[in-house]
C-alpha positions as CSV (number, residue, x, y, z in Angstrom):
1,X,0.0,0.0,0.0
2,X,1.2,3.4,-0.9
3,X,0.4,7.1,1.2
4,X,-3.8,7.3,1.5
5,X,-5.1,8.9,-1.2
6,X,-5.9,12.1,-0.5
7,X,-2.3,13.3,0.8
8,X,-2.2,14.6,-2.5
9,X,-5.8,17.3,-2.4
10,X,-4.9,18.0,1.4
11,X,-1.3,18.9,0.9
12,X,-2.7,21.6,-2.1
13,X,-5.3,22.8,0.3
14,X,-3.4,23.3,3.0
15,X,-1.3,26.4,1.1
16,X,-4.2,28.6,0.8
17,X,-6.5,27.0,3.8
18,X,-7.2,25.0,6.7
19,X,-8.2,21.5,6.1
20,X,-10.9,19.6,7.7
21,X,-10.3,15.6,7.7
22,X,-13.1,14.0,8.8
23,X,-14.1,10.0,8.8
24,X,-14.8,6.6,10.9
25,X,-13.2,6.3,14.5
26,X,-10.2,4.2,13.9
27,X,-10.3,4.7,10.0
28,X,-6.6,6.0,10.5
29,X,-7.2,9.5,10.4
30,X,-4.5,10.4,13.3
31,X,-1.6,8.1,11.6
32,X,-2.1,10.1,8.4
33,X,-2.4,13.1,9.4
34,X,1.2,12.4,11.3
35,X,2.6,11.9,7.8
36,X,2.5,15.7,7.8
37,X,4.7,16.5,10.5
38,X,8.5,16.3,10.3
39,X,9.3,14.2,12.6
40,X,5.8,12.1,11.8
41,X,5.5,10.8,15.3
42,X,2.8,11.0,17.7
43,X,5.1,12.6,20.5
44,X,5.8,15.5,18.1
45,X,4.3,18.6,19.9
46,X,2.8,19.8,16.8
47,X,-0.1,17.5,17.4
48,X,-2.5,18.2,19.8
49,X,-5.4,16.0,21.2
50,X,-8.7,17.8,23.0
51,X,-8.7,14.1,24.7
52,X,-5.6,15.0,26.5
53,X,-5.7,17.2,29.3
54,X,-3.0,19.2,28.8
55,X,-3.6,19.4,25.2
56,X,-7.0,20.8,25.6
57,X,-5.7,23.4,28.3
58,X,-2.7,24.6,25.9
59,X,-5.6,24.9,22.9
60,X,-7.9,26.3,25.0
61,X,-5.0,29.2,26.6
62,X,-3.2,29.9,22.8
63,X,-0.7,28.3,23.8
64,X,0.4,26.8,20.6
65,X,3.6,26.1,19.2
66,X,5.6,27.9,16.9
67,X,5.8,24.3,14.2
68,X,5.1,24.7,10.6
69,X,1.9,23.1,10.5
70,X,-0.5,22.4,13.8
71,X,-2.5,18.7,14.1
72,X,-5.5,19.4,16.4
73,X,-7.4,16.4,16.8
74,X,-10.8,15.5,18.3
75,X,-11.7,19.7,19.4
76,X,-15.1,19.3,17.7
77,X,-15.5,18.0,21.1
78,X,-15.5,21.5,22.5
79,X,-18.9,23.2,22.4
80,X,-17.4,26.3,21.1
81,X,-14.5,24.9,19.1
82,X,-15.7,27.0,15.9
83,X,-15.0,30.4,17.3
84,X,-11.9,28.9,18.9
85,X,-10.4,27.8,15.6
86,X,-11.3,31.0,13.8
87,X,-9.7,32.9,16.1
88,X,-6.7,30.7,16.3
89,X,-6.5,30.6,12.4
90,X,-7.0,34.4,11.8
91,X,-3.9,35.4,14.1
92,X,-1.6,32.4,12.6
93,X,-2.6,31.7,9.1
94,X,0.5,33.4,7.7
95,X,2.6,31.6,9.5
96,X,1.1,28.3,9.9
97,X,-0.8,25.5,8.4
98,X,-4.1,24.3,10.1
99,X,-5.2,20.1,9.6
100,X,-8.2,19.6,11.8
101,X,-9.5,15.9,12.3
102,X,-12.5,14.2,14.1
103,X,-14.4,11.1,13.7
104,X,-17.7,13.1,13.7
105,X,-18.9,15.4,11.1
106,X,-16.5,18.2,11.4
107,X,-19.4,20.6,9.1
108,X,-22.6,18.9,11.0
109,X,-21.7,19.8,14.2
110,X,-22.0,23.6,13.8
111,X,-22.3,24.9,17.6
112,X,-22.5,28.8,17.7
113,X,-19.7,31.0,16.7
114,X,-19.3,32.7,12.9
115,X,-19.0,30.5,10.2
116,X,-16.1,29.4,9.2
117,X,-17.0,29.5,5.1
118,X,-14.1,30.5,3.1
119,X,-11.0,29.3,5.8
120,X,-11.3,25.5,4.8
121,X,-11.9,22.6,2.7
122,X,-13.4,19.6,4.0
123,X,-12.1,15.8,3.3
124,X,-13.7,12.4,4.1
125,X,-11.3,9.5,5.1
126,X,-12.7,6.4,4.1
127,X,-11.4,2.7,4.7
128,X,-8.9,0.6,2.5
129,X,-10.5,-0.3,-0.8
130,X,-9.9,-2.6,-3.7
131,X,-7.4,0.1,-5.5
132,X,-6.0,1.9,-2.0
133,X,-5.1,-1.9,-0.9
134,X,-3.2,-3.0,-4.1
135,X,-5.8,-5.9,-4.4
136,X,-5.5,-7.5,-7.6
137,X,-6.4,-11.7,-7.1
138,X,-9.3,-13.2,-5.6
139,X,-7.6,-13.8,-2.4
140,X,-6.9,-10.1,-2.0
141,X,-10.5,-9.6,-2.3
142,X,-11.9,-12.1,-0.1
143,X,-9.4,-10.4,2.5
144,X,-11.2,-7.0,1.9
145,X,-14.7,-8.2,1.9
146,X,-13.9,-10.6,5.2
147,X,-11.5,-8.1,7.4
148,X,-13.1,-4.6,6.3
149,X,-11.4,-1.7,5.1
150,X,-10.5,-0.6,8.3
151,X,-6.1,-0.7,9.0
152,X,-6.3,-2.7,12.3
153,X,-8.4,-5.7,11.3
154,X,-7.1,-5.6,7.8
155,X,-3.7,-5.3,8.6
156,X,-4.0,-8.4,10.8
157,X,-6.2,-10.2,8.9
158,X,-6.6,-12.8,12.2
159,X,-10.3,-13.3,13.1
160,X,-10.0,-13.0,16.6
161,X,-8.5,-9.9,16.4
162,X,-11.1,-9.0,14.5
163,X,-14.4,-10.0,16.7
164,X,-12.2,-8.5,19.1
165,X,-12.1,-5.4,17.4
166,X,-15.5,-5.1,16.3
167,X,-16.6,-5.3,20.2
168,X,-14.6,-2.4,21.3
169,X,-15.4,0.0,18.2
170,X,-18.7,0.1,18.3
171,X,-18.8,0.5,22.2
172,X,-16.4,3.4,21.9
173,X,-18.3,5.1,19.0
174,X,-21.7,5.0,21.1
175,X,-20.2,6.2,24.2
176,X,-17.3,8.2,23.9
177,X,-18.2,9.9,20.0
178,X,-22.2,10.0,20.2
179,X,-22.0,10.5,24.4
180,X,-19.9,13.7,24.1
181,X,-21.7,15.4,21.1
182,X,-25.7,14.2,22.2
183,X,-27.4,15.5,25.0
184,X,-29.0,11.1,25.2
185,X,-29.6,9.1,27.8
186,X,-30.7,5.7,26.0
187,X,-27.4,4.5,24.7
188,X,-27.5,1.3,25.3
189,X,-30.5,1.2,23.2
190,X,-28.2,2.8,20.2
191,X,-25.7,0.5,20.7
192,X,-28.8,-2.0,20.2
193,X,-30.3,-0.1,17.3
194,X,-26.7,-0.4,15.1
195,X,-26.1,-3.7,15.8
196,X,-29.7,-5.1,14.9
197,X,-28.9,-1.9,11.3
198,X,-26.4,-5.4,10.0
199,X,-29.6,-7.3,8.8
200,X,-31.2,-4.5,7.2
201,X,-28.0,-3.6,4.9
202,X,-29.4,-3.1,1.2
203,X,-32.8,-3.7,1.4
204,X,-35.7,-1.1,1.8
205,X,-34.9,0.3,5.5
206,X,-38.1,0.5,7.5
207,X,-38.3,2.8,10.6
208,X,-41.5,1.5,11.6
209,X,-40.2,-1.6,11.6
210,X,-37.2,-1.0,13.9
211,X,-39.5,1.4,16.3
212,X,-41.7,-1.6,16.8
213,X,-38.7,-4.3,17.6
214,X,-37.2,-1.6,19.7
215,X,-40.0,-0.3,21.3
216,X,-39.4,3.8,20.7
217,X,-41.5,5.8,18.5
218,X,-40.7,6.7,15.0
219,X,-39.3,10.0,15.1
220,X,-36.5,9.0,18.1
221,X,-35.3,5.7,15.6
222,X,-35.0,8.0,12.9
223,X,-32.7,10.5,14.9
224,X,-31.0,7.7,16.2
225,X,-30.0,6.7,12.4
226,X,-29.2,10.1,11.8
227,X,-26.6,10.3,14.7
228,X,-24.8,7.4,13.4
229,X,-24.7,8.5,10.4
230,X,-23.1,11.4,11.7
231,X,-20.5,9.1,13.5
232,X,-19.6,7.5,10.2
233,X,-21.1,4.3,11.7
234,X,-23.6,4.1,8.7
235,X,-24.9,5.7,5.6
236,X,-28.5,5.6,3.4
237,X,-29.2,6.1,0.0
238,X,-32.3,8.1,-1.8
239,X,-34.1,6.7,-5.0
240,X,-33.6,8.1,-8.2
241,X,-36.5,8.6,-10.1
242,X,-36.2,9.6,-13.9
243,X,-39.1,10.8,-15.3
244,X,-40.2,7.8,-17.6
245,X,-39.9,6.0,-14.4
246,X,-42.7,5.0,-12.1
247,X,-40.0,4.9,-9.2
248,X,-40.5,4.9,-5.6
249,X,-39.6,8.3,-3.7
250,X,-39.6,7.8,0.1
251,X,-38.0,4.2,0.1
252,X,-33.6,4.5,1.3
253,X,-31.3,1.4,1.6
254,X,-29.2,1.6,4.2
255,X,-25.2,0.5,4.6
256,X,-22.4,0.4,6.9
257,X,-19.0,2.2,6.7
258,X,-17.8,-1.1,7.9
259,X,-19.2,-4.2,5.5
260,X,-17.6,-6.7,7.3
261,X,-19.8,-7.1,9.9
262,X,-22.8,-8.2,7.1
263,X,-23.5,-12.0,8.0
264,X,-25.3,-12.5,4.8
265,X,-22.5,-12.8,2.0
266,X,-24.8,-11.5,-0.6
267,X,-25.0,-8.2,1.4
268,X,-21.6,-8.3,1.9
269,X,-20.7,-7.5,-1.5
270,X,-23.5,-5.3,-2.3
271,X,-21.8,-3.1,0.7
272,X,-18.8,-3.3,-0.2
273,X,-20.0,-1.9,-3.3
274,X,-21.7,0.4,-1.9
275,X,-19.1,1.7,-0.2
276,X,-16.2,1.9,-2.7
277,X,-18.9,3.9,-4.5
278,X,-19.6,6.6,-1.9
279,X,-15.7,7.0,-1.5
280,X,-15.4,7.8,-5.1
281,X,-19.0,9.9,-4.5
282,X,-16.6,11.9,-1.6
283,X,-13.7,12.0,-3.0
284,X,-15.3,13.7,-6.8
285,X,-17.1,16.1,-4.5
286,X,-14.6,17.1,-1.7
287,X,-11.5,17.6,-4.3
288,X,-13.0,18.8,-7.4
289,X,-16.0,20.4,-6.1
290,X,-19.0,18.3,-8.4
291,X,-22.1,17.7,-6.5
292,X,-22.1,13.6,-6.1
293,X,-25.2,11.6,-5.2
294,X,-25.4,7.5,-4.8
295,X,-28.9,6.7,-5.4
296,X,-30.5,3.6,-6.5
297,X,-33.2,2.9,-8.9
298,X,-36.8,0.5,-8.3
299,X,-39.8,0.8,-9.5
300,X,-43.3,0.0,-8.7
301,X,-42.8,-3.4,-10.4
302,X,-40.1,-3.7,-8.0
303,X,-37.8,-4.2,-10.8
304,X,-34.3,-2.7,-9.3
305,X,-30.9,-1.7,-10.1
306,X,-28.5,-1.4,-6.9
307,X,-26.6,2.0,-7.9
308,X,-26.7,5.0,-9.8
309,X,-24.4,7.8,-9.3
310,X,-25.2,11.3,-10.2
311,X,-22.8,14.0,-11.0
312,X,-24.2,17.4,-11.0
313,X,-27.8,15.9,-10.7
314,X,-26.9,13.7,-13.9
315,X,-26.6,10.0,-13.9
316,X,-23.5,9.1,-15.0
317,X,-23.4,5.2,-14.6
318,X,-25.5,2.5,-13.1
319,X,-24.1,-0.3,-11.3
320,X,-25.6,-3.7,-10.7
321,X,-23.7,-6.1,-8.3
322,X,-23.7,-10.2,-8.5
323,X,-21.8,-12.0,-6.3
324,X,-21.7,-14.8,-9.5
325,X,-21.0,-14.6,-13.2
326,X,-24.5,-14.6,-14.6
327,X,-25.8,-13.5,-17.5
328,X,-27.1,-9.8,-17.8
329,X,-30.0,-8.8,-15.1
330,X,-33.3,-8.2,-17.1
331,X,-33.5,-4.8,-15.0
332,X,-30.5,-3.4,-17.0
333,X,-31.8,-3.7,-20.3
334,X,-35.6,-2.5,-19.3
335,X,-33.8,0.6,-17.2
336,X,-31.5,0.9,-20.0
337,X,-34.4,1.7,-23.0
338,X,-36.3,4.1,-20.1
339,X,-33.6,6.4,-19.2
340,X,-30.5,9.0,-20.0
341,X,-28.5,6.7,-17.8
342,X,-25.3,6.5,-20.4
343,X,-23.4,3.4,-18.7
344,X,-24.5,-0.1,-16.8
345,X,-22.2,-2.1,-15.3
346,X,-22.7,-5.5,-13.7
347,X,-19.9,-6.1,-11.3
348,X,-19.3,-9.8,-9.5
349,X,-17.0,-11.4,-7.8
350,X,-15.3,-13.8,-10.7
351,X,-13.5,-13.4,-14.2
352,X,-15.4,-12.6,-17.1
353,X,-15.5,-9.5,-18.7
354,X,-18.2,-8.7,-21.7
355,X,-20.0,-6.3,-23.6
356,X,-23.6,-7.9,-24.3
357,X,-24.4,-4.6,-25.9
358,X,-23.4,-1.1,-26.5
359,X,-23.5,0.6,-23.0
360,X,-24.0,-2.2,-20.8
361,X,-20.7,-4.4,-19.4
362,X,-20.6,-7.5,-17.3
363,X,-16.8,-7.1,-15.3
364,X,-15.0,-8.3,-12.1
365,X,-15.3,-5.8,-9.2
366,X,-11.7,-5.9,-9.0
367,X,-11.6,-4.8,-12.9
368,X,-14.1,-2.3,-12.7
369,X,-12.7,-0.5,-9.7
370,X,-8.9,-0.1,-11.5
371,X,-10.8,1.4,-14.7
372,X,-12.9,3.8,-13.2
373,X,-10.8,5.2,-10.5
374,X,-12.6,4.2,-7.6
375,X,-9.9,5.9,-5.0
């Protein structure tokens, strides 16, 4: 594996701005960012962590140092951490460089203060995928789909380390990342809620569903869902619905920043899809500015296709995922002759590669990934 990919976008941005880096808890966020500091360790003084007491007191006094570039890590955490980084960034931008990172949405939480418009870009750290990993056989890809994309478990690549490590993330992300940014006092009933969100990954999420096995009413499972997205635990998708189309509007699928935990092998790979898709989604929209959406496409007839990505409220391709090599889906070709959707793609987990027709490809993930530039 090589330097993440956006060392590249974050090291132009940060000559004219500060840079927000965002993503997962454990995603990897602090070990890159050290990359950045000469020497890249985590004793260097340049890096500062609100978790640590002094830290937070030296942020919280000015009392910075005088290094190059600054590392301030988890100060979303401070209710007022907005107008404490503008004011910080106004008085030093000439003479230093700004890389802010959190593992909750750095522009969600918004809490008081002027807006900071103008003084950053924001990036999304997402985990290993088939391209970032160097994955090229089928081994290497059975690795990604049964580890995650996440460095600790991946790196390993043990089981037990991974079950292990699965335990301990999701207990930290409800309550040390959702407990100090939510005013809640049912956690153990989110903790609950996420883990019960793995047998619901890619089909039609239903919140009356999940109020009813959980017992709490609509609106509070929906907010629930809403905070973990917020905490990178999960994400949802929207339908897209061409005009020719009788599509359904209010239905989302929903799917988890970590696809490893998906029992069911099928939804496995339609997550990990999913997600290698959404980081190509981010990485379009947080470095070159176009306006990405992942959607997916069903009608009334409930005739589907799993993915459509939209640049600039265009469709630019459709993919279709299989975990076998079978022939084309029937749902390409009817979607196919009803809509302005230029390119399908039918992505599985084997060898062959064809064109049945013009505009529609059957490939391997693998394949399809390298050729499109899936980060």
């Amino acid at each position: 594996m090589h330097m993440r990919y956006v060392f590249e976008p974050i090291s132009d941005f940060l000559s004219s701005r500060m840079v927000f880096l965002g993503g997962p808890r454990q995603v990897g966020k602090t070990t890159f960012s050290l990359n950045f500091l000469e020497p890249p360790q985590i004793t260097n003084e340049a890096y500062l962590n609100w978790d640590n007491v002094g830290d937070q007191k030296a942020i919280k006094n000015g009392e910075l140092p005088a290094s190059p570039i600054l590392i301030l890590d988890e100060i979303h955490k401070f209710r007022k951490w907005r107008n404490l980084i503008k004011g910080i960034y106004d008085k030093k931008k000439d003479s230093q460089k700004f890389l802010i990172t959190g593992s909750a949405r750095l522009d969600h939480y918004r809490r008081g203060g002027d807006s900071l418009l103008g003084r950053y870009r924001y990036l999304r750290l997402h985990p290993f995928s088939v391209c970032e990993s160097d994955a090229t056989h089928s081994n290497d890809l059975e690795h990604l789909l049964n580890f995650g994309g996440f460095p600790e478990p991946f790196l390993s690549g043990d089981t037990r380390d991974w079950r292990l490590w699965q335990r301990e993330r999701l207990h930290r992300l409800v309550n040390d990342d959702i407990r100090s940014l939510e005013n809640l006092k049912e956690f153990s009933s989110i903790e609950t809620l996420a883990e019960s969100l793995e047998d619901r990954v890619g089909s039609p999420l239903s919140i009356n569903s999940l109020s009813e096995d959980l017992s709490f009413n609509f609106r509070t499972i929906d907010r629930w869902i809403h905070i973990l997205e917020q905490v990178y635990f999960c994400f949802r998708i929207s339908p897209f619905g061409p005009p020719k189309i009788r599509a359904v509007k209010k239905e989302q699928k929903l799917y988890l920043w970590d696809w490893s935990t998906c029992s069911d092998l099928g939804a496995r790979f339609e997550n990990f899809v999913a997600s290698h898709l959404l980081k190509y989604c981010h990485f379009m929209e947080d470095t070159e500015g176009f306006k990405m959406e992942l959607r997916f496409l069903r009608d009334t007839s409930r005739r589907e296709i799993d993915f459509v990505v939209l640049k600039d409220e265009k469709p630019e391709f459709a993919v279709e995922c299989k975990t076998g090599e079978r022939g084309v889906s029937p749902h390409i070709r009817y979607f196919k002759d009803r809509t302005t959707i230029p390119k399908f793609f039918q992505v599985h987990q084997g060898q062959k590669d064809f064109e049945p027709e013009t505009g529609v490809r059957v490939l391997p993930f693998l394949r399809f990934c390298r050729e499109m530039n899936i980060p």
